[in-house]
C-alpha positions in Angstrom: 20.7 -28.0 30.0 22.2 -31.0 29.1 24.7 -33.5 31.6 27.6 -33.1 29.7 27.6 -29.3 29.9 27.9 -29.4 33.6 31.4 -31.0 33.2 32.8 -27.7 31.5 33.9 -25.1 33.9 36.3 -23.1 32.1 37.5 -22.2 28.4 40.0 -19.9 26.6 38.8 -18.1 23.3 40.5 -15.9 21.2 39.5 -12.6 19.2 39.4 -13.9 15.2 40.0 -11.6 12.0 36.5 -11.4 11.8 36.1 -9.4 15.3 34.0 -12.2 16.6 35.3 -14.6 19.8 36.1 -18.3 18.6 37.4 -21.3 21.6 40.6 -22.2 21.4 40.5 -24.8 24.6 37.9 -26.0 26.5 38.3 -28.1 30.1 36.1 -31.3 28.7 38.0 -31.6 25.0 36.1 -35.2 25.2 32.6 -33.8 24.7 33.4 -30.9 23.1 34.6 -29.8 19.6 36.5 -26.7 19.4 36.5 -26.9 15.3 34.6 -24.1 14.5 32.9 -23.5 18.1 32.4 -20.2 18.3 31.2 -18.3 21.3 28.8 -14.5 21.8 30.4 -11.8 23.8 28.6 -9.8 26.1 27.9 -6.4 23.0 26.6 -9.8 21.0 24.4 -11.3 24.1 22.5 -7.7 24.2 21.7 -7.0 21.1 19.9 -10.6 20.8 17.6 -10.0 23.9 17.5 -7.2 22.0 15.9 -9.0 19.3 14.2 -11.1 21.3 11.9 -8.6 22.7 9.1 -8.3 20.3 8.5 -12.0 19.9 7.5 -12.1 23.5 3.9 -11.4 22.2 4.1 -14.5 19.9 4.7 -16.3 22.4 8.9 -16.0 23.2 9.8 -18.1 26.4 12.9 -16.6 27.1 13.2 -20.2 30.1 14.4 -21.5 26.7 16.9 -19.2 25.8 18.6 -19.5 29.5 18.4 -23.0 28.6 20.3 -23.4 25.4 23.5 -21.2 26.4 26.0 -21.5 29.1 27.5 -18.3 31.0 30.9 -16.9 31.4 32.6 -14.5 32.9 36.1 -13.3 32.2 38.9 -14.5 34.5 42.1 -13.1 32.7 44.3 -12.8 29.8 45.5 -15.4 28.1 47.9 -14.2 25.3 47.9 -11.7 22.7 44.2 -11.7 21.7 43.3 -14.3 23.9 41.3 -14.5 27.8 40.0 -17.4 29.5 36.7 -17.9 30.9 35.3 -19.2 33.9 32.1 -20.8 34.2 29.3 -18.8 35.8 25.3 -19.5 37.2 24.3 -15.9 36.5 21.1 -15.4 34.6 21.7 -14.2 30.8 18.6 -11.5 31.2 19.4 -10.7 35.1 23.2 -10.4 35.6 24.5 -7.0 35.9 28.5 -8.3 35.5 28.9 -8.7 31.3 28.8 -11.9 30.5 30.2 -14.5 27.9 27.4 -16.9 26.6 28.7 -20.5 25.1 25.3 -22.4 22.9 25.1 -25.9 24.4 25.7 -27.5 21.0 27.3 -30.8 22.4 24.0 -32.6 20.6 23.1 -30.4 17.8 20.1 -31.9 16.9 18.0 -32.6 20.0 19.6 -30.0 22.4 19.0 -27.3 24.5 20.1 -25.0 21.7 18.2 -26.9 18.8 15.4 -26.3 20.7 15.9 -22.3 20.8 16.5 -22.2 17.0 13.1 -24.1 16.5 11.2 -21.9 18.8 12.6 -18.7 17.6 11.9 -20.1 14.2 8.2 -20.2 14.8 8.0 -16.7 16.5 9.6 -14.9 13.9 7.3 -16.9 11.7 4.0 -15.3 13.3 5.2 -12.2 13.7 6.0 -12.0 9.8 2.5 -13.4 9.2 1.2 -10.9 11.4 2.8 -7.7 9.9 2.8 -8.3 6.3 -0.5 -9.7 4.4 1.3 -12.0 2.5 -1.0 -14.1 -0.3 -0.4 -17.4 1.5 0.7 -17.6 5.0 4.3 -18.1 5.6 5.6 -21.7 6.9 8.2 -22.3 9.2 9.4 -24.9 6.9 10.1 -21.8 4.5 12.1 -19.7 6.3 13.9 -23.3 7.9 14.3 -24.1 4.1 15.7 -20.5 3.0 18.4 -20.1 6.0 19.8 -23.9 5.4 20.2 -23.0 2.0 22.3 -20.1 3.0 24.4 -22.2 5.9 25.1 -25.1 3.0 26.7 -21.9 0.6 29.0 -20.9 3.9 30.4 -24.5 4.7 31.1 -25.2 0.5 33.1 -21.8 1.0 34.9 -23.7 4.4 33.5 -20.4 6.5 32.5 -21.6 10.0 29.3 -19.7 10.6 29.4 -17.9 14.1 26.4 -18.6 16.3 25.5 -15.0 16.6 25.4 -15.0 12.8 23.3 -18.0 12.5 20.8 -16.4 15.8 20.4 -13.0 14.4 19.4 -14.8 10.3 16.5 -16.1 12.0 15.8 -12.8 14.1 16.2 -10.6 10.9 14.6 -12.3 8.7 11.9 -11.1 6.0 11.1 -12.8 3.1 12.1 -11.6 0.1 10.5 -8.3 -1.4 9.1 -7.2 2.0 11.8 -5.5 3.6 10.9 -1.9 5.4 14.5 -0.5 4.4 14.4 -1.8 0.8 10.8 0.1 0.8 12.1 3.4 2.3 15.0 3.4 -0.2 12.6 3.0 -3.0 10.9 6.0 -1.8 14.2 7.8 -1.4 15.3 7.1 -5.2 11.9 7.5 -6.4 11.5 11.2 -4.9 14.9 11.6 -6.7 13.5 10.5 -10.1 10.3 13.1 -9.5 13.1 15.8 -9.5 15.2 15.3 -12.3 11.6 14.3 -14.2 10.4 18.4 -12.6 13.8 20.0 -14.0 13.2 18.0 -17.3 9.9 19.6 -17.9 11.0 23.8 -17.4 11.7 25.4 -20.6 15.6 25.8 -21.9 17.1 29.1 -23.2 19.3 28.2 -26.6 22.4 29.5 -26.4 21.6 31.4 -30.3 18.5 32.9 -28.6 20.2 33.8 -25.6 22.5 35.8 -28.0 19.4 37.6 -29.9 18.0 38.8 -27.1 21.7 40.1 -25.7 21.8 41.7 -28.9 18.5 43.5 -29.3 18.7 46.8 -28.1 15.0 47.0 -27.6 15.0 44.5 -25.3 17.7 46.6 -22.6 16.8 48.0 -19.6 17.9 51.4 -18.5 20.1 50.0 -16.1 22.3 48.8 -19.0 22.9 52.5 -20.2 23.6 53.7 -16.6 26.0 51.1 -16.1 27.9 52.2 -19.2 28.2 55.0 -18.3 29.4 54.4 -14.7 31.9 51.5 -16.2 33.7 55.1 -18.5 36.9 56.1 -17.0 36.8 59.0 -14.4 39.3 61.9 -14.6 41.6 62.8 -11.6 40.7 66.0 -10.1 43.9 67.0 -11.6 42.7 66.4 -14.9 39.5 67.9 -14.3 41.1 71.2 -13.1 43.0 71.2 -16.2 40.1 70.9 -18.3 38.3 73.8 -17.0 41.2 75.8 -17.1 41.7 74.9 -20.7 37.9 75.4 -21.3 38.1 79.0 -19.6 41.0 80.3 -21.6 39.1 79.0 -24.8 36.2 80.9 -23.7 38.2 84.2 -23.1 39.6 84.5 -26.7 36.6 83.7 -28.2 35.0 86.7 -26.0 38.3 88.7 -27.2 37.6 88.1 -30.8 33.5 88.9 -30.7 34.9 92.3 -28.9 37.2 93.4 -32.0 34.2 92.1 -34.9 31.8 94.3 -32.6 34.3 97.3 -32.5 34.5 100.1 -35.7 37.6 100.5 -37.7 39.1 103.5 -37.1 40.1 105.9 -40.5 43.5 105.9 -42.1 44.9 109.1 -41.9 45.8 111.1 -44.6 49.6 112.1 -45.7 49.8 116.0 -46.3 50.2 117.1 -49.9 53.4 118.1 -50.7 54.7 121.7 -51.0 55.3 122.8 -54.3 58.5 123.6 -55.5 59.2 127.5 -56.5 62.2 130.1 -56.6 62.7 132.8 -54.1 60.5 136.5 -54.3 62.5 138.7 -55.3 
């Protein structure tokens, strides 16, 4: 840690639009530059060691990382949006209080914190080399190349870039084409494709043969009938009553009528002959 950092005990930052913390006032405003001097909270501090951990078998020396960053812890508000920090000795990796972590950037180029950027640099860089069999081994001037290229677009636009931003590009990073998520959503809207491409290939009913076969009596079950018949009207009992009734008394002079065919006629009976007419005997 560089001399200069010593001097600073004690800084206020505020919350930006972008939900990360930015410094607003510093106690040494002669060495340090609050334009643009942003600083990691402790959600932000975690989820780099985070990061961190799987370079420790290419050689991560996390002495560097205490090195390049200076600790706060929070002392009170300050404002609407705002708290000031006091300076701290606690260990970034040991402390159990959350912590505030400031990079030493007062020389940007041959610091503490230059130094991280370099060495996580060449981590990442055997890692990468490790887990993907790329045709040429990857260079650390590559990647260096790659993430300065994407820095120079941010200050053209006048965006500051936060130092968690610039940490977690050179944690992240994978070059181009060999990203595990990009493979896994391939998969995703490949198994998609196979779908549609298995529906494609069934065989389609036309609606005019769909109408044929509705139309071809041959081709009806039995079930069809029965349900035609079920889907007739019912008669009320009333009705039903009715009918027999009806049916009965239709049935009774028809009986009637066979009775008188079957039965002989009876004769017509004869009128007497009349008297015939005469005088009196004498």
């Amino acid at each position: 840690m560089s001399n200069t950092s010593a001097i600073l005990d004690w800084c206020i930052v505020r919350l930006g639009e972008d939900q990360n913390w930015w410094v607003d006032e510093v106690s040494d405003p002669v060495r340090w530059d609050t334009d643009g001097l942003s600083i990691i909270d402790p959600r932000q501090a975690a989820h780099l060691i985070e990061l961190c951990e799987p370079l420790r078998d290419y050689g991560f020396d996390q002495d560097l990382l205490e090195a390049a960053f200076i600790t706060f812890r929070i002392e009170k508000e300050a404002g609407k949006a705002r708290i000031r920090l006091k300076r701290v000795k606690d260990s970034i990796f040991d402390s159990e209080e959350k912590l505030f972590v400031l990079a030493d950037v007062v020389d940007d180029e041959n610091g503490p914190f230059a130094d991280l950027l370099d060495h996580l640099t060449r981590c990442r860089v055997k890692l990468l080399n490790d887990v993907f069999k790329f045709e040429s081994k990857l260079t650390v001037d590559e990647v260096e190349d790659e993430l300065r290229e994407e820095q120079n677009a941010s200050f053209i636009e006048g965006k500051a870039v936060h130092v968690f931003d610039e940490l977690c590009s050179i944690l992240d990073y994978t070059p181009a084409g060999f990203d595990e998520d990009e493979d896994d959503a391939d998969r995703v809207v490949a198994s998609e494709d196979d779908a549609e491409i298995d529906d494609a290939d069934l065989p389609t009913v036309e609606d005019e043969d769909d109408e044929a076969i509705k139309g071809d009596a041959s081709l009806k079950w039995d079930d069809e009938d029965d349900e035609k018949d079920d889907d007739a009207p019912k008669k009320d009992d009333d009705e039903e009553d009715e009918d027999e009734d009806d049916d009965k008394k239709a049935a009774s002079d028809d009986d009637d009528e066979d009775e008188d065919d079957e039965k002989p006629k009876a004769k017509s009976k004869s009128k007497p002959a009349p008297k015939p007419k005469g005088g009196k005997k004498r």
